[in-house]
C-alpha positions as CSV (number, residue, x, y, z in Angstrom):
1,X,0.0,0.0,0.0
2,X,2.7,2.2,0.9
3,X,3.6,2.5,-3.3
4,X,-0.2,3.6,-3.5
5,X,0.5,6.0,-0.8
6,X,3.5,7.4,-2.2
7,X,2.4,8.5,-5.5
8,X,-1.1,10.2,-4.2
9,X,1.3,12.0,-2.0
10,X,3.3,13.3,-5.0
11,X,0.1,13.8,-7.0
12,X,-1.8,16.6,-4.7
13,X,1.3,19.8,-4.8
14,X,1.8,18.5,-8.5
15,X,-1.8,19.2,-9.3
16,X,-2.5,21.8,-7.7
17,X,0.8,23.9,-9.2
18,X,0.0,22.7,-12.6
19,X,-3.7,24.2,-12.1
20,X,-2.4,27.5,-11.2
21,X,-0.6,27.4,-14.5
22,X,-3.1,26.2,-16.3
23,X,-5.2,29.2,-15.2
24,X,-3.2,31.7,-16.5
25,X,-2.8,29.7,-19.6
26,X,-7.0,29.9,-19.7
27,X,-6.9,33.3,-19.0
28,X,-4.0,34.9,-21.3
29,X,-2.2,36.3,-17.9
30,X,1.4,36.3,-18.2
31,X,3.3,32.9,-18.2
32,X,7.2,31.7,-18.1
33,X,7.3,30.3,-21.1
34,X,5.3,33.4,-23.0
35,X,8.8,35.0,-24.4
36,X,9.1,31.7,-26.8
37,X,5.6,31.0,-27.0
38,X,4.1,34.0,-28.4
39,X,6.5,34.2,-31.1
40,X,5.6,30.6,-31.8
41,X,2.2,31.1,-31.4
42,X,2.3,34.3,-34.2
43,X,3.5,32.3,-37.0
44,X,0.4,29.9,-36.2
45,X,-2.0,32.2,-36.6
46,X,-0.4,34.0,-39.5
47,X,0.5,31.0,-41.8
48,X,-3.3,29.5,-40.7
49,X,-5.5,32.7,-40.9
50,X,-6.5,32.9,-37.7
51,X,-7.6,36.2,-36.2
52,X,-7.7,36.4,-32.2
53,X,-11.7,37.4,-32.4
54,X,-14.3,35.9,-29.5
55,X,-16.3,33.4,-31.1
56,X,-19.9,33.3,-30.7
57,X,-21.1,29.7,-29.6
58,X,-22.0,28.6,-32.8
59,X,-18.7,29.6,-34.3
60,X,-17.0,28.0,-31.7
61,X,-18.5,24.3,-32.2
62,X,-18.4,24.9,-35.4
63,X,-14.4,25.5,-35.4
64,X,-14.2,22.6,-33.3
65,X,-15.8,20.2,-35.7
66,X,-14.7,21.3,-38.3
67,X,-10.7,21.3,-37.8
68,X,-11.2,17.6,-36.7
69,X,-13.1,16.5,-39.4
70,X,-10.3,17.8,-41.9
71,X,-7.9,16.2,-39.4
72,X,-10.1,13.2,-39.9
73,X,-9.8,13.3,-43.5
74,X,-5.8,13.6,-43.8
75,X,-5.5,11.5,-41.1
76,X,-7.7,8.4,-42.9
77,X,-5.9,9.0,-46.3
78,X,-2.4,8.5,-44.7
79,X,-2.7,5.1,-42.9
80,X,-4.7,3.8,-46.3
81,X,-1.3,4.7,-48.1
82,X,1.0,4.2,-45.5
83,X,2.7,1.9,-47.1
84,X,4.4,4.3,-50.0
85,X,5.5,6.9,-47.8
86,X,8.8,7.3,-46.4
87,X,10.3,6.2,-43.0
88,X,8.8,2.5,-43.1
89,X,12.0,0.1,-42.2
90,X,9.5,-2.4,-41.6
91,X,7.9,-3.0,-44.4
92,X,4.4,-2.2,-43.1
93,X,1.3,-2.6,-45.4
94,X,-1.6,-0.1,-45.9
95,X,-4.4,-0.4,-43.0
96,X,-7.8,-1.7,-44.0
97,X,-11.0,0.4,-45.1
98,X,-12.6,-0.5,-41.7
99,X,-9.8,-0.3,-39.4
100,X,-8.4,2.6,-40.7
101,X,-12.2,4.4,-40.1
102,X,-12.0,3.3,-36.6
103,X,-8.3,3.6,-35.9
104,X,-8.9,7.7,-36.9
105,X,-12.2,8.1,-35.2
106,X,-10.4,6.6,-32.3
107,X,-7.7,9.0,-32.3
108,X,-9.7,11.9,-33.1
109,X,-11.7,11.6,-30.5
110,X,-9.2,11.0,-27.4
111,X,-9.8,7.5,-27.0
112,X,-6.9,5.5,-28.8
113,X,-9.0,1.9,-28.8
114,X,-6.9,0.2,-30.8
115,X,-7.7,-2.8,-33.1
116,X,-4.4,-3.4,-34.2
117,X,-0.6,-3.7,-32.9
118,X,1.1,-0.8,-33.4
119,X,4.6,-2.3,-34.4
120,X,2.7,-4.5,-36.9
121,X,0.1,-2.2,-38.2
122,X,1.8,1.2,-38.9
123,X,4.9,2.6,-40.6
124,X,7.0,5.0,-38.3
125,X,5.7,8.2,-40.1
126,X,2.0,7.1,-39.5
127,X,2.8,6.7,-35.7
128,X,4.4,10.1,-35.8
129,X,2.0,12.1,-38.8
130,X,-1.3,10.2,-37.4
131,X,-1.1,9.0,-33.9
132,X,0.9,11.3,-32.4
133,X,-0.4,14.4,-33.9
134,X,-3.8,13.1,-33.2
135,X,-2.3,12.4,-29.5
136,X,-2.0,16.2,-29.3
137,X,-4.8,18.0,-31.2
138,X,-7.7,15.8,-29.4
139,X,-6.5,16.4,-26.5
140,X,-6.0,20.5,-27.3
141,X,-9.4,19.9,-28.6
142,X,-10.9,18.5,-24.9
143,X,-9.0,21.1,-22.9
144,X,-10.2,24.3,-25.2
145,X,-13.9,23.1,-25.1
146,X,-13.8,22.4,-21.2
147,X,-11.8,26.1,-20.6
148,X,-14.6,27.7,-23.5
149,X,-17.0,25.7,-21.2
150,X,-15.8,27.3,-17.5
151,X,-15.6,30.5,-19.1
152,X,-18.6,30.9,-19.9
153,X,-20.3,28.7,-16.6
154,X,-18.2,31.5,-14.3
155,X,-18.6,34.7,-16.5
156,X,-21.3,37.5,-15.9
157,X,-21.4,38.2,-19.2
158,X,-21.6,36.1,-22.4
159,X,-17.9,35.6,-23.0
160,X,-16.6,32.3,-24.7
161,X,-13.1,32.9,-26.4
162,X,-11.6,31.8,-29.7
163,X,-11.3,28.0,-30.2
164,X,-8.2,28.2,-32.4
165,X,-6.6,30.7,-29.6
166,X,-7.2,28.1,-26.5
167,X,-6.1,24.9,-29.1
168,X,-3.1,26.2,-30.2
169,X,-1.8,27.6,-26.3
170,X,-2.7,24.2,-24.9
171,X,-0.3,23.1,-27.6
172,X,2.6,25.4,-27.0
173,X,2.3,25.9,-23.6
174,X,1.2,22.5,-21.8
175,X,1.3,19.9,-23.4
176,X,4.4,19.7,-25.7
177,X,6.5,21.4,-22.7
178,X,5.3,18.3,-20.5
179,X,5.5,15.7,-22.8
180,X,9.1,16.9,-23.5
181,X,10.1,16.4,-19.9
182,X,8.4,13.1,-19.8
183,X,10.1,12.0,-22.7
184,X,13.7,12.6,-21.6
185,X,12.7,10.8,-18.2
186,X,11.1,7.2,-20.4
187,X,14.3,7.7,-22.9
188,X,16.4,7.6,-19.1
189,X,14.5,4.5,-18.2
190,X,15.4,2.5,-21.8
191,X,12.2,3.6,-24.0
192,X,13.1,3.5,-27.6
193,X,13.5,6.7,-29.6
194,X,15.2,5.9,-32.8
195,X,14.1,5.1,-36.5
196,X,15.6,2.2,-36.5
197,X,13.8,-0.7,-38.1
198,X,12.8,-3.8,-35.9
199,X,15.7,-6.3,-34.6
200,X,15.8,-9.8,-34.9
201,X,17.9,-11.6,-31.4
202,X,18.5,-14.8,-30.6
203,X,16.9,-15.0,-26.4
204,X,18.4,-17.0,-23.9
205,X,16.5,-19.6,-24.5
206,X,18.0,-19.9,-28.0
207,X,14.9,-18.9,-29.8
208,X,14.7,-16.3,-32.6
209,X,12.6,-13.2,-31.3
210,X,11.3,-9.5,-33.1
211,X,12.6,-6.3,-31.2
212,X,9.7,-3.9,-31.5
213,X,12.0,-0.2,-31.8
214,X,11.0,3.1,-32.9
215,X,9.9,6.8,-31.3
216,X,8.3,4.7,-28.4
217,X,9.1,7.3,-25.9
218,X,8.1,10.4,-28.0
219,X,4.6,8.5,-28.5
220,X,4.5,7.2,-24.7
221,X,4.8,11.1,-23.0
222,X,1.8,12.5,-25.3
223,X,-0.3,9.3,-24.6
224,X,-0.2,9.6,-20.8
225,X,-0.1,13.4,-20.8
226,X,-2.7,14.1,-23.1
227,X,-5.0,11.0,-21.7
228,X,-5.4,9.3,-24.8
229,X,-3.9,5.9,-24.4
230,X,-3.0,4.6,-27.8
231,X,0.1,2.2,-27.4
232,X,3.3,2.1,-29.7
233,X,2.8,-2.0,-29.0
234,X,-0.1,-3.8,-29.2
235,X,0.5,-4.8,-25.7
236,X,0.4,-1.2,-24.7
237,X,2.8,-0.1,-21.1
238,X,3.0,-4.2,-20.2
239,X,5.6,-4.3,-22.5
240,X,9.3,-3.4,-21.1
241,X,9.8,-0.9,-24.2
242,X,6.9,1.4,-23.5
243,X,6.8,1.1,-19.4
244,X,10.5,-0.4,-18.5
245,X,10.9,0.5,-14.5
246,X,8.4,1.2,-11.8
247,X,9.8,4.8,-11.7
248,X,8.6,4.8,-15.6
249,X,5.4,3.5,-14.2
250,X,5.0,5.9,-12.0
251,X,6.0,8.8,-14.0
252,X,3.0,7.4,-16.3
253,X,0.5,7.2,-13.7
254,X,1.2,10.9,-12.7
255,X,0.8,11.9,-16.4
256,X,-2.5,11.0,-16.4
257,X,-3.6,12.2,-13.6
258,X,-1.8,15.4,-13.6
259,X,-4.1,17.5,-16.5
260,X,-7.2,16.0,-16.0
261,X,-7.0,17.2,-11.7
262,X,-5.7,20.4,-13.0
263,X,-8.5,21.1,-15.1
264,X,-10.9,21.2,-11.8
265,X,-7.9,23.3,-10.1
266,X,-7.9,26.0,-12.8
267,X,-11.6,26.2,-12.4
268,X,-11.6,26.5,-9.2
269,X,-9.6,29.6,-9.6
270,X,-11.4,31.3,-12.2
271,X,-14.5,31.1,-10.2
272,X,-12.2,32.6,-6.9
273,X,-11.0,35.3,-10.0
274,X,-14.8,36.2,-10.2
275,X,-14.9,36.5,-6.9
276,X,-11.5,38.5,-7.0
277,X,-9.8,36.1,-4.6
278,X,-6.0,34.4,-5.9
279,X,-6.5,31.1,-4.0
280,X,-7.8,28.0,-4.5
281,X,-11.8,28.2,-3.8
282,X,-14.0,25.9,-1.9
283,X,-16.1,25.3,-5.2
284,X,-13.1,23.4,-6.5
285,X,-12.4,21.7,-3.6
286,X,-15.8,20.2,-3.3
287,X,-16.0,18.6,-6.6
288,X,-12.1,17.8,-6.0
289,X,-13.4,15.9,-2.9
290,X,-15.9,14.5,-5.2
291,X,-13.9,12.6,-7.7
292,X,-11.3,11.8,-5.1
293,X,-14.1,10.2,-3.4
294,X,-15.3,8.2,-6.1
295,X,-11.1,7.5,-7.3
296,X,-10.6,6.1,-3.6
297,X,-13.6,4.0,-3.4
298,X,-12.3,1.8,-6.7
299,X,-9.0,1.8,-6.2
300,X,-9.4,0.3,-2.5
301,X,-12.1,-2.1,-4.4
302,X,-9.5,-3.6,-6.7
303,X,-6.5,-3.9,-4.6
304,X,-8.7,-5.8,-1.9
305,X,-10.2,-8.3,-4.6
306,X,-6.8,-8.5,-6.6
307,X,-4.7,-9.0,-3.6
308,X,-7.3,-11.8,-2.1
309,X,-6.6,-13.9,-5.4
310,X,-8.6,-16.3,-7.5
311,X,-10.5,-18.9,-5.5
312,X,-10.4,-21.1,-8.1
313,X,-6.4,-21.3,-7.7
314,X,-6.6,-21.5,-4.1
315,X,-8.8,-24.6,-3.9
316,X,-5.9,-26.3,-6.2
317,X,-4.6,-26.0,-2.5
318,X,-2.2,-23.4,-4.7
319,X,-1.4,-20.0,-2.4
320,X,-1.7,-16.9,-3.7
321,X,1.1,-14.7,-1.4
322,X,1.4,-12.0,-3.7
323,X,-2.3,-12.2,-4.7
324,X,-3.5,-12.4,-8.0
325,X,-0.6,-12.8,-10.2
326,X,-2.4,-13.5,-13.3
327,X,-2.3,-10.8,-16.4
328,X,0.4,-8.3,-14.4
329,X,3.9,-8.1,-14.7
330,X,6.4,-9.4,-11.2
331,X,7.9,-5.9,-11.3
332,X,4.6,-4.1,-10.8
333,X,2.6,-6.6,-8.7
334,X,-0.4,-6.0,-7.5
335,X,-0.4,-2.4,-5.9
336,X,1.2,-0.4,-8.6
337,X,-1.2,-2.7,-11.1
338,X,-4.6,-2.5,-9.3
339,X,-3.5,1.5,-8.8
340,X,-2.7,1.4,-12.8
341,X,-6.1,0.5,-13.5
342,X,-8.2,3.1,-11.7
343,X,-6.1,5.4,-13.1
344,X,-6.0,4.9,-16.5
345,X,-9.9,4.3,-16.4
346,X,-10.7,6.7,-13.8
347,X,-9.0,9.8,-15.6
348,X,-10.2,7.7,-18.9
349,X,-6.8,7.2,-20.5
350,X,-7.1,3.8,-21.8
351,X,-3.0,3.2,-21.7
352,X,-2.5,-0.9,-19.6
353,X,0.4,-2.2,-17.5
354,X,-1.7,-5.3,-17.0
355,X,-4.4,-7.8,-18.9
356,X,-7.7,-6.1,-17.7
357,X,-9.1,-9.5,-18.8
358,X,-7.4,-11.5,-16.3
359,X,-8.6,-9.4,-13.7
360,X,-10.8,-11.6,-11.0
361,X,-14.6,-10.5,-11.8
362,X,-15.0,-7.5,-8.8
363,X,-11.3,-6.3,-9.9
364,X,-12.7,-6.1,-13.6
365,X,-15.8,-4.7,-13.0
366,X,-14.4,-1.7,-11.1
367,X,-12.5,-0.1,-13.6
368,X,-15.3,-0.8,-16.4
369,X,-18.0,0.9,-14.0
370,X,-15.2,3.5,-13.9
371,X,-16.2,4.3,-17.5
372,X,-19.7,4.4,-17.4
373,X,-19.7,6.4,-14.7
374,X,-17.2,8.7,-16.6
375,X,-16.6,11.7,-14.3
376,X,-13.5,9.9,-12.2
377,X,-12.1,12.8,-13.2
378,X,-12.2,11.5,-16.9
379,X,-10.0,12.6,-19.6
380,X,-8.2,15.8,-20.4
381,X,-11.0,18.7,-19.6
382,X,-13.8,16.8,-20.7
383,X,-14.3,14.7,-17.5
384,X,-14.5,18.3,-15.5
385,X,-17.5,19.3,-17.9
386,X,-19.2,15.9,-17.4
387,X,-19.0,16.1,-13.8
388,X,-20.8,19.2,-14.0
389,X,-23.6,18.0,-15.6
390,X,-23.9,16.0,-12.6
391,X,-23.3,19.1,-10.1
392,X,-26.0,21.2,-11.5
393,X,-28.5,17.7,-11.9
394,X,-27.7,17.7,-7.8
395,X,-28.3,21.3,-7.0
396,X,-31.9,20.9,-9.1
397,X,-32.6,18.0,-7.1
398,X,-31.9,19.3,-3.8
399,X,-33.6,22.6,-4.1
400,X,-36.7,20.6,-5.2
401,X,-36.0,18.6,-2.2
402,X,-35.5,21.8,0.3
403,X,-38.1,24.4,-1.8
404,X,-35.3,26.5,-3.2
405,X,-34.5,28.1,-6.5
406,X,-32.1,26.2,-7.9
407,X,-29.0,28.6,-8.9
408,X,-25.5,27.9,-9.6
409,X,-22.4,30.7,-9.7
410,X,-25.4,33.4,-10.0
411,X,-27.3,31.5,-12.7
412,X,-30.9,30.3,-12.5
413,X,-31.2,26.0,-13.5
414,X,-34.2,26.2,-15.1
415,X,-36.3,23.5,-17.4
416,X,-34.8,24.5,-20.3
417,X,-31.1,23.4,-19.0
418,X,-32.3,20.4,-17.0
419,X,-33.8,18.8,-20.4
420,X,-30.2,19.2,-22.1
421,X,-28.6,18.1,-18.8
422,X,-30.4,15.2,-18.5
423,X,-30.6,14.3,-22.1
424,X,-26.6,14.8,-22.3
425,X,-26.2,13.0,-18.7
426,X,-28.5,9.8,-20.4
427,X,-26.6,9.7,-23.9
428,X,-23.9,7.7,-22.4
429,X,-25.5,4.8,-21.0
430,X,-27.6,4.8,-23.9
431,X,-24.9,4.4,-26.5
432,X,-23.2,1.9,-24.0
433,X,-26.4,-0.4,-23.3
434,X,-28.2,-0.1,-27.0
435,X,-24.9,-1.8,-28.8
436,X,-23.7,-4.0,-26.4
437,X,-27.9,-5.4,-27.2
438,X,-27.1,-5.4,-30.8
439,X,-23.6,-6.7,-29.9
440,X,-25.0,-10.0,-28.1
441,X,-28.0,-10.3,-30.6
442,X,-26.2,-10.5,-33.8
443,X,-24.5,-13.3,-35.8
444,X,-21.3,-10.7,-36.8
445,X,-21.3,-9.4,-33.0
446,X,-21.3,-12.8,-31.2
447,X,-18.4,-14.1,-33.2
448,X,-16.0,-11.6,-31.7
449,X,-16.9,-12.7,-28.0
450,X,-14.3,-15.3,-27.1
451,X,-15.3,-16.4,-23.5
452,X,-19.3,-18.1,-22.8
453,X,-21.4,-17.2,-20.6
454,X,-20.8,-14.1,-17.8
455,X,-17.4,-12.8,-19.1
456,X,-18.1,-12.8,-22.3
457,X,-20.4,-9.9,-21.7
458,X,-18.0,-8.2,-19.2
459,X,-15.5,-8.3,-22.8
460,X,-18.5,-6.9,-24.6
461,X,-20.0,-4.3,-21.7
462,X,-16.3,-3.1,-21.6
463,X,-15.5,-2.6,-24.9
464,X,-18.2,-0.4,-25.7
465,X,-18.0,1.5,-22.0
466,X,-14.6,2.0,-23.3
467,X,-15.2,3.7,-26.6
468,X,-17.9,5.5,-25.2
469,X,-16.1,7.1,-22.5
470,X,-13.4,8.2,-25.2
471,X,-11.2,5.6,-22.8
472,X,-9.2,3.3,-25.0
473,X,-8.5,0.4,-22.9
474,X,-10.1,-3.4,-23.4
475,X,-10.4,-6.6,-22.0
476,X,-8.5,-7.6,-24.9
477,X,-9.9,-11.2,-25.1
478,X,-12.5,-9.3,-27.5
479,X,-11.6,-10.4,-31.7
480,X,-12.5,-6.8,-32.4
481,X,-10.8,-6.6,-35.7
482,X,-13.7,-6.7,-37.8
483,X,-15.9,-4.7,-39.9
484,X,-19.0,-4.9,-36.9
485,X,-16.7,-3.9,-34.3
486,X,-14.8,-1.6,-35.9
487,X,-17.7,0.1,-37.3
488,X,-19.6,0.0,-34.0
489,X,-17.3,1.3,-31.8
490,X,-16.2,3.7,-34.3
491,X,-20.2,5.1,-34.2
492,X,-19.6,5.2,-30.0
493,X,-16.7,6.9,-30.1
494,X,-17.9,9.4,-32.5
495,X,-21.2,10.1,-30.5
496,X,-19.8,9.8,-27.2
497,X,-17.4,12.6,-28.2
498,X,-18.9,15.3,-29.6
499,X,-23.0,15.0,-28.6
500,X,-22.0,15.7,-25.2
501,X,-19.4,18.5,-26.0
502,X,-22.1,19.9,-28.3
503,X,-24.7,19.4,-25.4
504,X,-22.4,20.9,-22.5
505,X,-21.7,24.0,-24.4
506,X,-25.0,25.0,-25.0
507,X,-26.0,24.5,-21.6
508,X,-23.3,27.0,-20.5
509,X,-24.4,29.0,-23.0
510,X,-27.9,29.5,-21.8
511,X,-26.5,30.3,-18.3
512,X,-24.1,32.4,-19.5
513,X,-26.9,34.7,-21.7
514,X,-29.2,34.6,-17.7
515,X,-29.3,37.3,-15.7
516,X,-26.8,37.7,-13.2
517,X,-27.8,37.2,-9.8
518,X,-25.7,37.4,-6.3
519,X,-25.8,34.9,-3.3
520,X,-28.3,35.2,-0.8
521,X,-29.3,33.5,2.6
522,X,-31.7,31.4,0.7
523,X,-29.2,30.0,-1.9
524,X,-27.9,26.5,-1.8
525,X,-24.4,26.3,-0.7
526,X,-22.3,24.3,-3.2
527,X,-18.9,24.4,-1.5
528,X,-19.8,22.4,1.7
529,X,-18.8,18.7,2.5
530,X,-23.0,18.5,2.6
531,X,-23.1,18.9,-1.0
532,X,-20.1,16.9,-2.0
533,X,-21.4,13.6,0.1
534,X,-24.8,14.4,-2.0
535,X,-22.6,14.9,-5.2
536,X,-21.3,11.8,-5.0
537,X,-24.6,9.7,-3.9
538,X,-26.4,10.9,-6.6
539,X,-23.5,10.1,-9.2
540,X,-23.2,6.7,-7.9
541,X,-27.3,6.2,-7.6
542,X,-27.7,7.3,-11.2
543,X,-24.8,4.9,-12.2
544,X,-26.5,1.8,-10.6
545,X,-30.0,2.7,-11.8
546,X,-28.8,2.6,-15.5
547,X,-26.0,-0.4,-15.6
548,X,-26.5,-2.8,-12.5
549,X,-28.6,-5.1,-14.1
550,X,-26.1,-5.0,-17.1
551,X,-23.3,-5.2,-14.7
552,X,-25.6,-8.2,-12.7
553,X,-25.5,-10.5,-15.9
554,X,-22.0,-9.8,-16.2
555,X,-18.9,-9.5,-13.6
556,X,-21.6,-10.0,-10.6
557,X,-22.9,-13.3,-12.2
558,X,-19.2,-14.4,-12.2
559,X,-17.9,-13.3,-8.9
560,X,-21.1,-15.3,-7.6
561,X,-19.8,-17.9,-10.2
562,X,-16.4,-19.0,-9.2
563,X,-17.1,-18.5,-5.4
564,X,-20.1,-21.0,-5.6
């Protein structure tokens, strides 16, 4: 436990200085790394045309979707021709119709499910051209919706930005600076970063093996930074190339979790800004508290069933002293792996350093309800703007419940706003539940499930929880290369992405256009403990109302199953 302990402990001052930078980032106040940056940033917006205008709402989805649907475009035609471009040692041939939709959707959206192996599926320039420019500009693309999102959510006025202007300094400014550093510290640990094609050795054993090489570590910082999760091997950070040491490991883990805590940090300080205080407000803090809450609860859940081992071993009269063994690598055991897993599906990153499938059922089922809950924190901005959908679906509730108007930052919640909350709140479990039904009822869909019975719809109920969540990460016994799957969760990613970012912005921008009003007696307090215990009840009571029974026929049934 004390490994669990120790990174938490490093996490909190991390997070909480990266969120103070972050907020001047949002806000355009002065930054160290401005001197550089702006000059940077001025032949960006000359060569590209962009003028440094506020946007309107409309104009500001609209530049959204539209610069990732042209990214979408290049992005498909490259890995269909992959295999005439330049830097491809390996000999790598062009990816499929199918795959290729889903491989770009995937990586457009911040997800980075994967249907392939990456050293056997693309050329060096399509790792570098596709997947880790895509690693970057979704990510920009989350973080400059959430910030347009807060802006408007804490402003008195109707004030939104300029999506180019908040893409490009998320580039510039965080996320290339940090992947940089993170880099340098993988390329320490013995992650690849070299063009060199693939090496045939002869093991110990005296068997002939491949050596997977290539910009590993380049690919590895953005993928943990950014919360995207898209491995250079197929076996993602198992593999002693992309995740070599446990300081590696840890390094990784604080990646993820660094932007995506930050995110509720910076807001917190634009709504103290508001208020013209320079600290860290109580309004943060409680949703903080929230998400930490919900983090703690499923990380303590899969250590405990992890660490108690598989029954079915132990009646072999085989002991489990190091617990569960199965699916992790000996130099990550079972702390750093059960911690791994929250994280990477808490903060929805998708990236493994262990089989998720071999997971006992209760381990398994943790980190998938992780992703249908999807407000762990979530991914790079956009897990902030989901958890306030649930925040302002809490303060409606309770003033119903106590006779007061509900009200949030001086806005009025009124039925216009709950209808899109609840419709955007209800999308996710929809897209989750109606194909994993036409997953389980279809000839094409049943022949990727590769386990009978209970597990075989913890593989399904994953994988689409996964691409629906924009996560990444599978139970990997799933044969998901095909044109149903590929097409399917291509659709859920797609939808799970941008309905709700389309959905969330509107709602703050029919706050933002109320009238202002101050704080009264009567006005429900948002920054207490109270509200953050109620926070997180209704979060969790909303998650069992839409998935136990799908969660009952899966990883339940099992649990029940092997301890019969």
């Amino acid at each position: 436990m004390w490994q669990i302990a120790i990174v938490c402990i490093i996490y909190l001052p991390l997070v909480i200085l990266t969120g103070h930078y972050l907020f001047r980032v949002t806000m355009h106040k002065k930054t160290w790394l401005d001197p550089l940056m702006d000059k940077v940033d001025h032949v960006i917006y000359k060569v590209c045309g962009i003028k440094q205008v506020d946007m309107t709402g409309k104009q500001y989805v609209l530049s959204l979707i539209i610069s990732n649907a042209f990214m979408v475009f290049i992005g498909y035609i490259l890995l269909r021709i992959q295999s005439f471009l330049l830097l491809n040692p390996n000999d790598i041939e062009n990816m499929e119709a199918s795959l290729s939709f889903n491989t770009i959707i995937s990586f457009m959206t911040n997800t980075n499910l994967q249907h392939y192996s990456g050293e056997s599926g693309l050329s060096y320039l399509s790792q570098m051209l596709v997947i880790i420019f895509m690693m970057f500009t979704s990510a920009a693309t989350g973080y400059a919706a959430c910030m347009a999102f807060c802006r408007r959510l804490v402003a008195k006025s109707d004030t939104l930005g300029n999506f180019f202007v908040d893409f490009v300094r998320v580039i510039t400014r965080v996320l290339m600076p940090i992947s940089i550093v993170v880099a340098i510290i993988l390329v320490s640990q013995g992650a690849p970063q070299t063009f060199s094609a693939n090496q045939t050795v002869q093991t110990i054993e005296g068997k002939m093996q491949d050596i997977a090489l290539g910009p590993v570590a380049s690919l590895e910082s953005i993928k943990h930074v950014g919360t995207n999760g898209g491995g250079f091997n197929g076996a993602n950070s198992t593999t002693p190339f992309e995740n070599p040491t446990v300081i590696s490991n840890i390094v990784e883990m604080l990646s993820m979790m660094l932007l995506p805590g930050a995110c509720v940090v910076a807001f917190s300080l634009m709504v103290a800004y508001r208020k013209k205080k320079t600290i860290f407000g109580k309004q943060g803090l409680a949703i903080f508290a929230a998400m930490g809450m919900l983090f703690l609860i499923g990380l303590v859940t899969v250590y405990i069933a992890e660490r108690a081992g598989n029954p079915l071993i132990s009646n072999l009269g085989i002991t489990q002293e190091l617990g569960s063994m199965e699916g992790k690598e000996m130099r990550f055991g079972v702390a750093q792996s059960a911690l791994f897993t929250t994280v990477t599906t808490a903060f929805t990153t998708g990236s493994v350093n262990n089989m998720h499938d071999t997971l006992t059922p209760i381990g398994g089922m943790v980190p998938m309800f992780n992703m249908m809950l999807n407000v762990v924190f979530g991914g790079k901005g956009v897990g902030l703007m989901n958890m306030m959908m649930y925040v302002l679906l809490t303060i409606f509730i309770a003033c119903l419940m106590i006779g007061r108007t509900p009200q949030f930052l001086g806005k009025k919640i009124e039925e216009k706003e709950m209808k899109l909350i609840a419709l955007c709140i209800l999308i996710h479990p929809a897209i989750i539940l109606l194909f994993s039904a036409l997953a389980v009822a279809t000839t094409s869909g049943v022949a990727g499930i590769t386990n009978p019975g209970a597990h075989g719809l913890s593989q399904v109920l994953y994988e689409f929880a996964s691409a629906s969540a924009n996560n990444g990460s599978g139970f990997e016994g799933l044969a998901d290369n095909s044109t149903f799957w590929n097409v399917t969760t291509g659709l859920a990613m797609f939808f799970g992405r941008y309905l709700t970012i389309i959905l969330q912005l509107a709602i703050a921008s029919l706050l933002a256009k109320k009238m202002w009003h101050s704080d009264s007696v009567g006005t429900l307090k948002t920054d207490t403990s109270m509200f953050t215990f109620l926070l997180v009840a209704i979060v969790l009571m909303i998650g069992a109302l839409t998935f136990l029974p799908a969660l009952a026929l899966g990883p339940i049934t099992e649990h029940l199953q092997i301890h019969s």
